[in-house]
Every structure is written in structure tokens, then in C-alpha cells.
N, C-alpha and C positions, 0 to 999 in steps of 0.2 A: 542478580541483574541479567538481563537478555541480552544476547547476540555475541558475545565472545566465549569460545572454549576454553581461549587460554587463563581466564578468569578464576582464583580458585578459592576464592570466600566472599561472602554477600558485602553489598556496601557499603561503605564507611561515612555514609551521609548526602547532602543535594547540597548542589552547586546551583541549580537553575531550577525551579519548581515545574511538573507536569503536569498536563490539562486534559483532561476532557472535557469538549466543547461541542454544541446541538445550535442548527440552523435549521430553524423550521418555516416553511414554504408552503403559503395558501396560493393558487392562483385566482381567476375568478370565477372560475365555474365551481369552488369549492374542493378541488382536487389539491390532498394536504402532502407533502412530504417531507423527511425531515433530512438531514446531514449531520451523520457525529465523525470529528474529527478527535484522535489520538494520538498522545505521546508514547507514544509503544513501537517495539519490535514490528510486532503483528500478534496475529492471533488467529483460531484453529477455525475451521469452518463449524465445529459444534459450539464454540461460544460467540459466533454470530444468529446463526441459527435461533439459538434459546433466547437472545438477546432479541430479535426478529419476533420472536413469536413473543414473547411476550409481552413487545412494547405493542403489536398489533394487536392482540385481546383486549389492552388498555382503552386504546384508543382507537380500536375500528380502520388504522388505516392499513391500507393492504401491504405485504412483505416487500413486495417491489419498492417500492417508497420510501422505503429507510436503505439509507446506503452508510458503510460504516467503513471508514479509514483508518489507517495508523500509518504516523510520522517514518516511521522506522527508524528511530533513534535507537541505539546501539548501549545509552547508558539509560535504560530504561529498565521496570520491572519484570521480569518475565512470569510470563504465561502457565498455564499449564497445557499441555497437548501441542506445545509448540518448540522444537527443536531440543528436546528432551534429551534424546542420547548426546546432544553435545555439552551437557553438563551433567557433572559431577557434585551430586546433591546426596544427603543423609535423608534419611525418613523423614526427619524433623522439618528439614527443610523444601522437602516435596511437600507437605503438608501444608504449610506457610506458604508456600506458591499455590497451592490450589486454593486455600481459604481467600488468598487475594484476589484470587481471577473469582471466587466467585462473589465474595464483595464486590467488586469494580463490576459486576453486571448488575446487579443490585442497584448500584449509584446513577450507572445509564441510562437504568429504565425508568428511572426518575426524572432524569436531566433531561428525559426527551418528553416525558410530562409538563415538565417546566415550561421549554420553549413554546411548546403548543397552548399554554397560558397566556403566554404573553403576545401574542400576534400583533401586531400594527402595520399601516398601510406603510407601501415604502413602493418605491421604483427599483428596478436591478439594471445593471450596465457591466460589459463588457470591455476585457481590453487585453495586450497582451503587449508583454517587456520583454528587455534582453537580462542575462546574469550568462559570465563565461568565467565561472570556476570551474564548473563541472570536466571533466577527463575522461575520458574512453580508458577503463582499467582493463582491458584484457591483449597483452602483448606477447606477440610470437617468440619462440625462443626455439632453438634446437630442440628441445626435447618437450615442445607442446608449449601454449598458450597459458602464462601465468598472471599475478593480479599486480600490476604495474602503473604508468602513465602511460599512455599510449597518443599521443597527440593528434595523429592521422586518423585515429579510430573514428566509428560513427557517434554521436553526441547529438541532443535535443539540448540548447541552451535558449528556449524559449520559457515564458514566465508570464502562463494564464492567468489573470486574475479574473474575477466577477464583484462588481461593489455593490452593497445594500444601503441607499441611503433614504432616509425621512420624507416626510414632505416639506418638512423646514429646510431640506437639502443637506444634512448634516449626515455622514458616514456612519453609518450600526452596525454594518459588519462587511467584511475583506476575503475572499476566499483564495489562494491562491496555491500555484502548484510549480515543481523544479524536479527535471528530469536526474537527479543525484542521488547518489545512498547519500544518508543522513549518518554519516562517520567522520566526522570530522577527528572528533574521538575515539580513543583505539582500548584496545581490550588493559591498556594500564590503568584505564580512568576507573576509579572504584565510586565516582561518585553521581547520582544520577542528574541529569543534563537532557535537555530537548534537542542539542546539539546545535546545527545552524539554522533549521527549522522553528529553534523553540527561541533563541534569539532574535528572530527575523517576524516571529508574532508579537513578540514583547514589542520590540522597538514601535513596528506598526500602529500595535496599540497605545504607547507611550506619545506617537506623532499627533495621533487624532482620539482622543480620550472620550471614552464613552461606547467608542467601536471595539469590535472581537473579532480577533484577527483568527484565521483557521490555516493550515496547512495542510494540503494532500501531495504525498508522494508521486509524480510520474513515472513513467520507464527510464526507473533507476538501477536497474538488475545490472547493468554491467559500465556502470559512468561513477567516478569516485569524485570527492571535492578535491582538490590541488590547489597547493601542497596542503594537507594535513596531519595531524599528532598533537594539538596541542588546544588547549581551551582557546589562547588566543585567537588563534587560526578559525575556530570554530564562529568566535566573537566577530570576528572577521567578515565571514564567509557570511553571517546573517544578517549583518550590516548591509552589503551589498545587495543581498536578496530584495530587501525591505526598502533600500533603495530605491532600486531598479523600480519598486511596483510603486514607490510615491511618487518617483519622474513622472510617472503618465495619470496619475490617481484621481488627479483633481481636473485634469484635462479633456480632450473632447474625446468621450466612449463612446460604444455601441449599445443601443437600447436595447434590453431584454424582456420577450416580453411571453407570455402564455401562448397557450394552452402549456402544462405544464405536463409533459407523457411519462409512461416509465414501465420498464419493463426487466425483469429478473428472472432469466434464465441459464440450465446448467449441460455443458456440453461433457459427452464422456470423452476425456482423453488418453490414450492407449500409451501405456507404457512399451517399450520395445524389450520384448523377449523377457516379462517374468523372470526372474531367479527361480531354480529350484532348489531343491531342500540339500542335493549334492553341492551345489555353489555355493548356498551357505554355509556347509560344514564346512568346503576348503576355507569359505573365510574369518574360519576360526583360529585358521593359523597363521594366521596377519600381523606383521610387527605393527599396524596402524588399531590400536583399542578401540578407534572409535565404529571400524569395519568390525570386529570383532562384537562391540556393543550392538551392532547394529544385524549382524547374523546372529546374534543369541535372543534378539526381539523377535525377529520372524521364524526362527525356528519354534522358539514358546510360545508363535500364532500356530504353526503346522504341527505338531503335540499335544495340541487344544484340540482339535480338528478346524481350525483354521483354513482359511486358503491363502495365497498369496494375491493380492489384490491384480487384477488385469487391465485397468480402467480407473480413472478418477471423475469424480462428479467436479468438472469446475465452474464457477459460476461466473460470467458477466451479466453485467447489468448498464443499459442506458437510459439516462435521462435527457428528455427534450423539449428544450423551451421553446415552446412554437417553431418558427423557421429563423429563429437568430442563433439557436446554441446548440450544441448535441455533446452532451457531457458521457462519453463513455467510460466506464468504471471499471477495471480488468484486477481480478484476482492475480495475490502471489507479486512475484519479484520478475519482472516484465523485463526483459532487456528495449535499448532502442528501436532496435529494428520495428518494432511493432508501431510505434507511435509516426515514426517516419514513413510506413508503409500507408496505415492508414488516414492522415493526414493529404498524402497524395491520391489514394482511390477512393475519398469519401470527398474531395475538393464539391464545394458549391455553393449554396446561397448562405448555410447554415455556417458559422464560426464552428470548428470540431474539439473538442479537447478532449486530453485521452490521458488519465490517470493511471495510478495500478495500485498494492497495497493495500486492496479494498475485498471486504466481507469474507476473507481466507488467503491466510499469508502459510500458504504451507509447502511451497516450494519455489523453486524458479522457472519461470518460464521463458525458454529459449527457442529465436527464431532457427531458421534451417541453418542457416549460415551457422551460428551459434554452436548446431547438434553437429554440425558437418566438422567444426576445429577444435570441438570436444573443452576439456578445462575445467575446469569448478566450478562454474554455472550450472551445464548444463548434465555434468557427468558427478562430480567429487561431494558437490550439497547435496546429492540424494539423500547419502547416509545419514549427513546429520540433519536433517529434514526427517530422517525415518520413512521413507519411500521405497518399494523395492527396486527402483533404478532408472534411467533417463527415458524421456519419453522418445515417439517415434517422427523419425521428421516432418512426417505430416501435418506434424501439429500446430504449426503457425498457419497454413491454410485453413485448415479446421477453423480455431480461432476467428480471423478475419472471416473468414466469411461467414462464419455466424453473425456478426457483429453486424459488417455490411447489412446482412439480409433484413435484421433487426432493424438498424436505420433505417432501410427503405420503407419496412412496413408500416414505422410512427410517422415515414414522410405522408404516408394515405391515407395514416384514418384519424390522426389527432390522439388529444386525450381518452385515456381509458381507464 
């Protein structure tokens, strides 16, 4: 299972079955794109990549155009290339995680065939709820910023949806999104679970039968549900979600309408100050295994003739529906600050919404404030992310302004 280290043998069975789910999008100019949404941790930027190219040889539609999510449920399967050194796996069972990651790309590239089969006309509308379980988990303490309740913290308790209905007016599909890690569940649950995310599509779809409910993670990197630990809790928390998004579902939205744009770009961002090969040998003499695991990786990169990496290729990607939506898509575990930021400096005509989780889940992304009070976001996850270490404060400006610059340019030329 993915995302707990303290985890120390594979599951013991499902509690709530997992999905992969494909939303595919004709506008009218014939500009195609699709959305697969996942019950996953995440996953590496090389198994979106091959998944990308090979659903695009399929089918001709350009890389840009496929955008790929994952729930971040916590009782999911895990990956291969993703958060590796925080588990404690046998051959056997590195093996049986690889063959499933690469089954489960196999099945994708099907599933995004499929949808592209079945097109039919439909309208899209816009709308956007309240949900206030979410918590700011990063709280000050004498001795550094640990993962807590923090109720003053900053929080996004906003809840985009987008609905896909008929022309007989009937609901086909619900996309929506919550600024929360999807932990409801904690590293005791041996059994796999969508968590409140995976609850909050059920119900959806159980309300209005025939439609497929999707889930995209927002900047959830540093906001936890509350309280949590228990399935109940979890049962709970996606009650509410599901809720929230039927109060407004059936009521008066915002039309969504074409030109449908998109664009997939990858910004390098700078790590601060590389490790060298002397900071890793000290960190061989770490009472913490996983720092230790994590110096014997990049030493048997620098032994190889390896280098240490200086830069990471990250990728955003946004989509724009004409001038009613601009859906930005942001790699990794996004804390709030980003979604808050850019929400007020992208304010205008267009509704903004601002996911994360999407096409490479390979670390956290922390705003300045974040790098500045340091903690397990944006300092302690390196390791078991397998990073050689925090990035540089710059790098939420970087970011947005890529991002910005990006929206401005689909504001002037449309579809491409």
C-alpha cells in the first residue's frame, strides 16, 4: 500500500473499491481532450509521461490534452518510482509493485480509448460550495513547526465542481475538487479505501445514477481532514463533501462554454545547495534509516558516475474554457498558499480553479512562507520522496508566474 512508512506488510483486503475514471472533451472546433482521475497516492512523472505518449500515438490527440490526477488516498496501491525509500519491500514484493504500475498503465490507455468512443452532446456548468473539515496541519512549537491542527492556519475550504449534463438535461458526469490530503485514514488501515474522496464519489453517484463522479485533489500539501483515524470519520468527511456539491448541483450554474485551450509546460526548479557526496557519508551515521536509505541512493548514483541532480523538470499544465473557466493543474503536493495567491492575482472575468496532484506527484511544493518555517513539507519529505533536498525560495514566484504568464497568453489567442 502507498503513503505510510510505518506500514509493515501488504493489505489485508478493500474496504471501498478504487477507480480509475476518463472524461473526455470534444469542443466545437473539434479540439479533443480527455481527464483521468485516480485513486492513488500519486505517481512518478515517468508513468505519466509513457501513459501521455502513448495514449497520444493512439489517438492523435496532443500531450497537452490529457491531464492525469490522483486522489491521494493514503490506502491505495503503490506505485513504482514513487516514495520508494519510505518502504520496506522484499524483491518479491518490489516486483509485484512494478508489474502493477505497469498493468494499471495498460488499463489507462484503454480507458481513455474508451471514453473517446463514446462522445455525445452535453452542456458543461460551473459552480462552486462550501466543505469546512479541512485544518491547516502545520503548527508552531518550540522546537519547529510539526503536523497537528492548527485552526488559525491558512485553508482553501472552497469546493469547485463542473457538471456534464445531456440534452435531456440529465447529469453524466460531476468533477470536483477539496483543498485536503485525503487521510482520513492513517498508516493502521491495512485495507485499501478511496478515503473521503472515494466516499464523496460513491454517494454522488448513488444520488444521481448514470453519472461518474471524479475527484481532483487541490492544494492539499499542508491542510489535513479533522478530526481523523477512523473509517467512520472518513465515511463522514465524504458525506459532507458530496453534500456540499448536491446543495448547489441542481441549481442555477455558470455556463461553460469553448473554445477549449491547453497548454503543458515544464519549469526547471532549483534545488537549494545540492548535497555532496561528503554530506552524504555524514548521513550515514543517522539514527533516522530513512536519511541513511536515502544517502546510500545517491551515493550509488555518484559511484555510477551519476551527478546529483541541480534542477527538477516540473510540469503545469492549464486548461481553458473559453473565458468562463481556467482550470490550472499543478504538479506534486501544493501547499495553500498557492491556490490563495493565485486566485487573487488571476481575479476576472474567467472563474479560476486551481488543482494539484496532477501528472507527477513527486514531492512537495512549498510556498516562501513554507521554505521560510521549514518542517516536513518543505524540508523532512525530501528524503522520502528521494530528492536531494528543499528547494530554493524562489520557487513559488517561479511557479506563479509561469502560470500567470500562461493564462494570459490563452487569454489572446484561444484554442490551439
Amino acid at each position: 500500500m502507498g503513503g505510510y512508512a510505518a506500514r509493515k506488510h501488504p493489505s489485508l483486503g478493500t474496504l471501498g473499491q478504487l477507480h480509475a475514471k476518463a472524461l473526455a472533451l470534444e469542443d466545437g472546433a473539434g479540439n479533443r481532450s480527455v481527464l483521468v482521475t485516480m485513486d492513488l497516492l500519486g505517481f512518478s512523472s515517468a508513468f505519466r509521461e509513457e501513459i501521455a505518449e502513448r495514449c497520444s500515438l493512439r489517438t492523435g490527440i496532443p500531450r497537452e490534452r490529457f491531464l492525469f490526477s490522483a486522489s491521494h488516498t493514503h490506502s491505495g496501491p503503490a506505485l513504482s518510482r514513487v516514495l520508494e525509500i519510505a518502504y520496506e519491500l522484499t524483491t518479491e514484493q518490489r516486483m509485484a509493485v512494478q508489474s502493477y504500475s505497469e498493468q494499471l498503465q495498460n488499463r489507462i490507455v484503454d480507458l481513455v480509448s474508451e471514453s473517446l468512443r463514446n462522445l455525445e452532446p452535453v452542456k458543461l456548468s460551473f459552480g462552486t460550495a462550501i466543505a469546512g473539515f479541512a485544518v491547516n496541519r502545520r503548527v508552531r512549537t518550540p522546537s519547529g513547526f510539526v503536523i497537528g491542527a492548527n485552526r488559525l492556519g491558512p485553508v482553501d475550504h472552497s469546493v469547485p465542481f463542473l457538471v456534464v449534463d445531456d440534452e435531456a438535461g440529465r447529469i453524466r458526469a460531476v468533477v470536483f475538487s477539496y483543498s485536503c490530503h485525503n487521510t482520513t485514514l492513517q498508516g493502521s488501515n491495512y485495507h485499501f479505501h478511496g478515503d473521503y474522496a472515494g466516499v464523496a464519489q460513491q454517494w454522488l453517484e448513488q444520488r444521481y445514477p448514470g453519472a461518474v463522479a471524479f475527484f481532483m485533489a487541490g492544494t492539499a500539501g499542508d491542510a489535513n481532514p479533522y478530526p481523523r483515524g477512523t473509517l467512520q470519520l472518513a465515511e463522514e468527511h465524504g458525506r459532507t463533501l458530496a453534500r456540499a456539491v448536491d446543495k448547489y448541483l441542481t441549481g442555477p450554474l455558470k455556463p461553460v462554454r469553448g473554445p477549449l485551450a491547453a497548454r503543458l509546460e515544464k519549469i526547471f526548479l532549483e534545488f537549494d545547495g545540492p548535497p555532496t557526496r561528503k554530506d552524504f557519508q555524514e548521513k550515514l551515521k543517522s539514527e533516522n534509516p530513512y536519511e541513511r536509505k536515502h544517502a546510500t541512493a545517491f551515493l550509488k548514483l555518484l559511484e555510477s558516475g551519476g551527478e546529483v541532480p541541480e534542477r527538477y523538470p516540473y510540469p503545469v499544465q492549464v486548461w481553458q474554457f473559453g473565458s468562463d473557466l481556467t482550470l490550472i493543474a499543478l504538479a506534486g503536493e501544493v501547499v495553500v498558499d498557492y491556490s490563495i495567491r493565485l486566485k487573487k492575482e488571476l481575479a476576472g472575468s474567467a472563474d479560476l480553479w486551481v488543482s494539484a496532484y496532477c501528472n507527477d506527484i513527486s514531492f512537495y511544493v512549498p510556498s516562501r512562507r513554507v521554505l521560510q518555517e521549514g518542517g516536513y513539507e518543505p524540508v523532512d519529505s525530501m528524503i522520502y520522496y528521494g530528492q536531494p533536498g528543499p528547494f530554493v525560495p524562489a520557487v513559488e514566484d517561479q511557479i506563479v508566474g509561469r502560470v500567470e504568464e500562461i493564462v494570459r497568453e490563452l487569454n489572446g489567442q484561444g484554442a490551439k
